[in-house]
C-alpha positions in Angstrom: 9.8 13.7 -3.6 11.0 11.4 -3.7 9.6 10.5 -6.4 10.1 12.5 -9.8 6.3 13.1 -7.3 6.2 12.6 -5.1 7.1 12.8 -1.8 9.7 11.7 -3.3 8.2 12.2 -4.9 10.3 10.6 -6.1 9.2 11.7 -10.3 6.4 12.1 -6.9 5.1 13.3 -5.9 5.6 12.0 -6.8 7.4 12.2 -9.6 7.4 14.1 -12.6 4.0 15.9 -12.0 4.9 19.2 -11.4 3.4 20.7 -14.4 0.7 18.5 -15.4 -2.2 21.0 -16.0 -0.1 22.8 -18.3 -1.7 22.4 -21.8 0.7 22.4 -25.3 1.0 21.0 -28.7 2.3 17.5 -28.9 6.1 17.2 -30.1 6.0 14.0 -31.5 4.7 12.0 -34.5 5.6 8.9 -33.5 3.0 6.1 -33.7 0.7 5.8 -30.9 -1.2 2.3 -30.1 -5.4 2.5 -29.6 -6.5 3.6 -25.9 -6.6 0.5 -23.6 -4.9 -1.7 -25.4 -1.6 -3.1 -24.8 1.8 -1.5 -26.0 4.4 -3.0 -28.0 7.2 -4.3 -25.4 9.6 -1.6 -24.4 12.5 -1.0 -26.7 10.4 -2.5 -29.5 9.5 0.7 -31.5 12.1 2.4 -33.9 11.9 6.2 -34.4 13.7 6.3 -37.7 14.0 10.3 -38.1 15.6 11.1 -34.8 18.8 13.2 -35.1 21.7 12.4 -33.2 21.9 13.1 -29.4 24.8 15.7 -27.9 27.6 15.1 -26.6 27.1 13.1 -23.3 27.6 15.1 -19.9 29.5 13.4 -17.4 26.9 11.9 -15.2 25.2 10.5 -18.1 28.7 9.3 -19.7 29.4 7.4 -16.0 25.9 5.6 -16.5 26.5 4.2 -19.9 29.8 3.0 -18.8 28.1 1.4 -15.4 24.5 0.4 -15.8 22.3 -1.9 -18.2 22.5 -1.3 -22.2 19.5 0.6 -22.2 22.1 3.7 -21.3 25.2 2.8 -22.2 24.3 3.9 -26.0 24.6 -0.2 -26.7 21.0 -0.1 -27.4 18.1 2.0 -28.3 17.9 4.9 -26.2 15.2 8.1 -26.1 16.9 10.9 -28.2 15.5 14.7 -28.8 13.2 14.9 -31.8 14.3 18.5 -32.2 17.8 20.1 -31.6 17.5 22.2 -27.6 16.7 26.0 -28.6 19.3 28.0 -27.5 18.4 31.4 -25.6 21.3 34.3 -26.3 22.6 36.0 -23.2 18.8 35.5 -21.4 18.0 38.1 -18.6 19.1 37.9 -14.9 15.3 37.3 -13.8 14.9 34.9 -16.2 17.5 32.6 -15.1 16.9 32.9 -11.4 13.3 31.3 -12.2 15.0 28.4 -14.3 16.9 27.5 -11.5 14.5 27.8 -9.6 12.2 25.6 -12.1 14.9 23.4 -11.9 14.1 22.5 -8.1 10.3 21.3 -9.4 8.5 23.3 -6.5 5.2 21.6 -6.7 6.9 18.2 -5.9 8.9 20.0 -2.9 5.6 21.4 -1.5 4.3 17.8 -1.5 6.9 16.4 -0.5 7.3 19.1 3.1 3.2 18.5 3.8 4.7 15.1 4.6 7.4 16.3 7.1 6.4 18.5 9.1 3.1 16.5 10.7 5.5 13.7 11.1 7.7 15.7 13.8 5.1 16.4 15.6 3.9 13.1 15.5 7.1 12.2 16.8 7.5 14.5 19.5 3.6 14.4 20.0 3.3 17.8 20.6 5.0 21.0 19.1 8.4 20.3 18.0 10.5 23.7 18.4 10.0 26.4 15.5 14.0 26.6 14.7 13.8 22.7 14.4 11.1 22.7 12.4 12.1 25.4 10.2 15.7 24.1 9.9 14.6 20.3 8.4 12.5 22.0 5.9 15.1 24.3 5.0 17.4 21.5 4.4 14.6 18.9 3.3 14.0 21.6 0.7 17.5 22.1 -0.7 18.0 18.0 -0.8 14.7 17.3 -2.7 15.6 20.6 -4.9 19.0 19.2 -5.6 17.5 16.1 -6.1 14.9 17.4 -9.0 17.6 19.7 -10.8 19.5 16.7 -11.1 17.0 14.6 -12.9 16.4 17.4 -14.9 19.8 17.5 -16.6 20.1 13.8 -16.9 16.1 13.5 -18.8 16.6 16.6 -21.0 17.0 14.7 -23.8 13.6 12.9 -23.3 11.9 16.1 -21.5 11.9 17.5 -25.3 9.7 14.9 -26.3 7.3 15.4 -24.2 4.5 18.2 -24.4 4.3 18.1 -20.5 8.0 19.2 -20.0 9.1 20.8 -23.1 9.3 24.2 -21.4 11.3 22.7 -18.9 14.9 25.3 -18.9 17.4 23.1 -20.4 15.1 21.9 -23.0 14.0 25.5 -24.0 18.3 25.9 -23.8 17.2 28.8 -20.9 20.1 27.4 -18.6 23.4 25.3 -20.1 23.5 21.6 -18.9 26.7 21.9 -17.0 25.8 25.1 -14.9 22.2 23.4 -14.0 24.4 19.9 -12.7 26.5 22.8 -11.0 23.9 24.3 -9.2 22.2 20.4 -8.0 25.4 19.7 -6.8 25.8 22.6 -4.9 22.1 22.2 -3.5 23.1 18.5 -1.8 26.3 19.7 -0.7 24.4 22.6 1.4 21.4 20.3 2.2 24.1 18.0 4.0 26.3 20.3 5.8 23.0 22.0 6.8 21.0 19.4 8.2 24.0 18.3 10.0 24.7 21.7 11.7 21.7 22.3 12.7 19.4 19.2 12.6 21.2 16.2 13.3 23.8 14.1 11.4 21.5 10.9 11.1 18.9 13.1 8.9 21.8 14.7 7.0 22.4 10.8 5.5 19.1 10.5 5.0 18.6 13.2 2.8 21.4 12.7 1.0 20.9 9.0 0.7 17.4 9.7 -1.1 19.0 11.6 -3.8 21.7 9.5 -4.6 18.5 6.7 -4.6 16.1 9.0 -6.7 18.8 9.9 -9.3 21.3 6.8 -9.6 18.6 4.0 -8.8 15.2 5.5 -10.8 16.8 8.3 -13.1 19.6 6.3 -14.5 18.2 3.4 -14.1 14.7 2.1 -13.8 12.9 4.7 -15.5 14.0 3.6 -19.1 14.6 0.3 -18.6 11.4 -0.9 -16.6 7.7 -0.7 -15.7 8.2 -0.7 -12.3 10.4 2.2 -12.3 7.7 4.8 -10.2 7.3 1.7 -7.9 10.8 1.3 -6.6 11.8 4.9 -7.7 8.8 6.0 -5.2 11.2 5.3 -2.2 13.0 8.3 -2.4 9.5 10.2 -2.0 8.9 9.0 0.9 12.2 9.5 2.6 10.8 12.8 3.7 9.3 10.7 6.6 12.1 9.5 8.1 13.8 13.0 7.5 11.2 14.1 10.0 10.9 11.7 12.3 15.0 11.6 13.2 15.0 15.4 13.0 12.6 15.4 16.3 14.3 11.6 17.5 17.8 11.7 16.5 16.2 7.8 15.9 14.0 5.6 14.1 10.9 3.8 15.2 8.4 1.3 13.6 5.8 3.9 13.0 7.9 5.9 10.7 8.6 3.0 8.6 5.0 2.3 8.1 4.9 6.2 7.4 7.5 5.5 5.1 5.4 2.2 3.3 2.2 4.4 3.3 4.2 6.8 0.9 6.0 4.4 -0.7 2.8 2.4 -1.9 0.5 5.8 -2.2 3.3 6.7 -5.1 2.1 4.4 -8.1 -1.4 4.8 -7.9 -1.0 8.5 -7.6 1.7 8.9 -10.1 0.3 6.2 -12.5 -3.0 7.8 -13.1 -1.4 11.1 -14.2 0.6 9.1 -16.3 -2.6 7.3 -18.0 -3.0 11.5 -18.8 0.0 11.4 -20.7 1.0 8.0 -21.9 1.7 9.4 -25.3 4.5 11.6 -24.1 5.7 8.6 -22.5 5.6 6.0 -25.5 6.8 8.6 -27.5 10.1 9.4 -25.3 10.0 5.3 -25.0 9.9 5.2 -21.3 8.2 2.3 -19.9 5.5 4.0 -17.6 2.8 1.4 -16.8 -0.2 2.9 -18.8 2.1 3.2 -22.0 3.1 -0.4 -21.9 -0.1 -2.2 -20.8 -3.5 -1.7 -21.4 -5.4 0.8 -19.4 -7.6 -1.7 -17.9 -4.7 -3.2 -16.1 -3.0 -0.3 -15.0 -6.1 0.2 -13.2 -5.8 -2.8 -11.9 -2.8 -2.4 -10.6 -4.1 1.2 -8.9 -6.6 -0.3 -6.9 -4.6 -3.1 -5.3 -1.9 -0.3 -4.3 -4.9 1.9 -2.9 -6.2 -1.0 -0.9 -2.9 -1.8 0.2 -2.5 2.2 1.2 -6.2 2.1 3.0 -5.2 -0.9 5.2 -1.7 0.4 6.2 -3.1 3.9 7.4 -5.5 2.3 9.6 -2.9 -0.1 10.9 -0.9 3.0 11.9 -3.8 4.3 14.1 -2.3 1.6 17.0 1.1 1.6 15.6 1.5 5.6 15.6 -1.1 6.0 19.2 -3.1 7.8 16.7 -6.4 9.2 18.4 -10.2 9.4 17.0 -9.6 12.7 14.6 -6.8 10.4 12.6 -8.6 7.5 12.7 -11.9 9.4 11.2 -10.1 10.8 8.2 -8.1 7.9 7.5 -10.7 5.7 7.4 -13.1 7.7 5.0 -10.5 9.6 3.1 -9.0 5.8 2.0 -12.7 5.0 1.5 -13.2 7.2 -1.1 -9.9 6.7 -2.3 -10.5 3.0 -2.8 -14.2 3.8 -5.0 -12.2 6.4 -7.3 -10.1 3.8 -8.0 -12.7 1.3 -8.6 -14.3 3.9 -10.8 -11.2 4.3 -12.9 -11.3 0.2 -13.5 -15.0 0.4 -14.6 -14.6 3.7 -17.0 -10.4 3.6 -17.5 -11.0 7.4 -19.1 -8.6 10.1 -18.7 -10.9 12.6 -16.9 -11.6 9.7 -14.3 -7.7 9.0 -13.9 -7.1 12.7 -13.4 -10.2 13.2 -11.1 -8.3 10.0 -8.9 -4.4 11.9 -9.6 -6.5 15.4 -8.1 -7.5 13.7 -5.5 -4.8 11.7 -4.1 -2.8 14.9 -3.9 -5.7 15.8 -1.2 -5.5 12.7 0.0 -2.0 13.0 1.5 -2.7 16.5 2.3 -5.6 16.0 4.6 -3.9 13.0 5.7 -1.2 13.9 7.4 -2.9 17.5 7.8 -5.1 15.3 10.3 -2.4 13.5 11.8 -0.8 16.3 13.0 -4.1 18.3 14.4 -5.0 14.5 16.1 -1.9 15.3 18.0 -1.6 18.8 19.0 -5.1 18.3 20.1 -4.2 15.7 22.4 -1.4 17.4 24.0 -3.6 20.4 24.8 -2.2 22.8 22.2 
């Protein structure tokens, strides 16, 4: 979802926080700096006892030929701390739910609450069931393609990390090539699908956020800079525009602010899971914000993107014709928003950063949840 959260969720919804209440041992001895206080600069800390990484698959391979030294094997790179454990001949069942793990399911669901209201925002009423149902079908395949694919490109750094160790191609559940197989296959459907039976102009779409989540934040930002779930948060909230051309065959101004409100709810949402597990992420030496500053100024850096959400979804009240039920919720839902964030900056704990990570998945929810009952309301369904 976008991001690897969010909606596009990106690593979402987004964006990698599909499994974030699941509790395990940490994997990793490497040094760890004192809460709140600044990191050492990325690409600054040497893990001395880290084996050697296998033999590069071919998307990876392509990246260290194309992009910045930080993957082209030129310069210090996140490697396994343990070899992948391989699973013998693993049973039918159990490989149907790694592909389907593969897909990150929780980010999917986020990123779909987003679509859906957003049709019927567009057609202000009750878009048709088939065209509903057919652009989440294929919103579901491209986001799922999407999320396998970052899989097999991050399994190297997923097995550093307690969060995602149990992830299938860590655990060795499903081989590397048939899992790149399978997210191929998924975007390939996704397009053909959405052009069939949606429209051509969401097909692109779709298809343009993976290529954005994987080849823009996977390969690139997400090890090589802080701002990765900033930028990378764009392909979460593609699933706006997905919805709005499904109804329009078009797009408008009010689903590019759709689009912004996604695209700047991301960080705050995604950075205070991350302050949850910035460990995991010094440890794999990604450069999420709460592992490389202190956690005084990542929430900092929350509350100005919360503000910055608050005002937009009140701005879209005119820009959207939004009516008194959507202007309600947005209003006090971005209100309370705003003072867990500020509570976060006064007490920067990880039970308050997880109470604000809880709650912004609500957020969205009852969000666009109101957006779409402001409208069928008004059109007398």
């Amino acid at each position: 979802g976008a991001s690897e959260s969010r909606p596009g969720q990106a690593d979402g919804s987004a964006a990698d926080g599909d499994e974030h209440l699941r509790k395990q041992g940490h994997g990793s001895d490497a040094p760890i700096g004192p809460r709140g206080e600044s990191r050492q600069p990325h690409g600054s800390m040497v893990r001395e006892s880290t084996p050697a990484s296998p033999t590069p698959q071919p998307i990876v391979a392509w990246s260290r030929r194309w992009l910045p030294s930080r993957l082209s094997g030129s310069g210090p790179r996140p490697l396994a701390s343990a070899p992948m454990e391989s699973v013998a001949h693993p049973p039918l069942a159990a490989r149907l739910r790694g592909y389907v793990a593969l897909t990150k399911p929780r980010i999917i669901e986020l990123l779909l609450i987003t679509t859906v209201p957003t049709m019927i925002v567009a057609e202000q009423g009750l878009p048709s069931w088939w065209l509903m149902v057919a652009t989440v079908v294929g919103g579901t395949a491209a986001a799922g393609g999407a999320n396998a694919i970052n899989m097999y490109v991050d399994r190297d750094i997923d097995a550093l990390m307690r969060r995602t160790r149990n992830r299938p191609l860590v655990t060795g559940l499903l081989k590397p090539r048939n899992a790149l197989i399978f997210a191929i296959g998924l975007e390939f459907v996704a397009f053909v699908w959405l052009w069939a039976f949606v429209n051509l102009l969401s097909a692109v779409l779709a298809v343009a956020a993976c290529l954005f989540y994987v080849f823009i934040y996977t390969l690139w930002l997400k090890r090589t800079s802080s701002s990765n779930i900033v930028i990378g948060g764009a392909a979460g909230a593609a699933p706006v525009l997905i919805g709005w051309s499904a109804v329009t065959n078009s797009l408008a101004w009010a689903p590019v602010l759709l689009f912004a409100i996604i695209f700047f709810w991301t960080p705050p949402h995604f950075w205070a899971l991350a302050i949850r597990y910035e460990e995991d992420y010094t440890a794999a030496n990604v450069p999420m914000l709460p592992s490389v500053v202190s956690r005084h100024e990542t929430a900092v850096r929350i509350l100005i993107y919360t503000l910055i959400v608050w005002a937009l979804t009140i701005a879209f009240i005119p820009v959207g014709d939004m009516g008194w039920i959507y202007g309600v919720l947005a209003v006090g839902l971005g209100g309370f928003f705003t003072f867990l964030s500020v509570q976060l900056l006064r007490d920067p704990t990880t039970a308050r950063a997880m109470r604000l990570f809880t709650f912004s998945i609500t957020w969205v929810t009852l969000l666009f949840a109101g957006m779409a009952l402001d409208q069928l309301v008004r059109s007398g369904l």
